[in-house]
N, C-alpha and C positions, 0 to 999 in steps of 0.2 A: 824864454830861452835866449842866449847867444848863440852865435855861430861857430865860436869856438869853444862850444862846450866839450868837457873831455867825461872818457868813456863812463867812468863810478857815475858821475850826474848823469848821463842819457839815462843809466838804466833803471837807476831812483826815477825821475820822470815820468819814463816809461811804466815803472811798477805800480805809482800813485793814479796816473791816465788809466790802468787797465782794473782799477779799485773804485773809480766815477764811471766807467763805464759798464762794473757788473751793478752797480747801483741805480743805472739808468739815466744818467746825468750825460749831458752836452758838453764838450769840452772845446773851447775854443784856443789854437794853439796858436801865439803870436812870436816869432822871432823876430828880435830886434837887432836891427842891421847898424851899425853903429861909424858914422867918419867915412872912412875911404873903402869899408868895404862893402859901399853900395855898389863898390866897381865888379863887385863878385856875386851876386848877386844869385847866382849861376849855382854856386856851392848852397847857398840856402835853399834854394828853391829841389837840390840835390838833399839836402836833410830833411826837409819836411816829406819829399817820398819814401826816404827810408824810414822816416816817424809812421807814417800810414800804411805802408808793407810791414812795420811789424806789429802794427795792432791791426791787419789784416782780419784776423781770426776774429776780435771780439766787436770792431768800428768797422763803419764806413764812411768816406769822405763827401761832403756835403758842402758841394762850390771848389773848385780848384784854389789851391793856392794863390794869393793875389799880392802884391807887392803895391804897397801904400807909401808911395812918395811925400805926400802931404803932409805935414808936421813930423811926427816924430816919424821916421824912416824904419817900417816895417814889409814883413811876411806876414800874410793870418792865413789862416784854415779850418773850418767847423769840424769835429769827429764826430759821428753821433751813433747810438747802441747800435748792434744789427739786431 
């Protein structure tokens, strides 16, 4: 995902994540932070909780959120079944 992804793509996203995870599958969810808006860093880390409050009901979150500086300039996040 990007960070400025708009609203039709979250919720495809979201539909397909809640389709691996009736299936029992691990989802690891990486937002890629891209140029200057590592300075925002703040907003991503702000998506990936509203990503996991709305698959509250079916995941739980496994390791906080982690912001990977080192090469390509990312967010990750494990999901995994409840």
């Amino acid at each position: 995902m990007k960070m400025k992804i708009g609203p039709g793509d979250y919720e495809v996203k979201i539909k397909k994540m809640r389709e691996f995870l009736a299936e029992k599958d691990r989802i690891r969810v990486t937002l890629f932070v891209r140029g200057r808006e590592i300075v925002h860093a703040d907003l991503g880390m702000k998506l990936m909780a509203r990503l996991s409050q709305d698959l509250a009901d079916v995941a739980r979150v496994e390791g906080q959120p982690r912001l990977q500086t080192e090469g390509r300039k990312s967010i990750q996040m494990m999901l995994v079944p409840k």
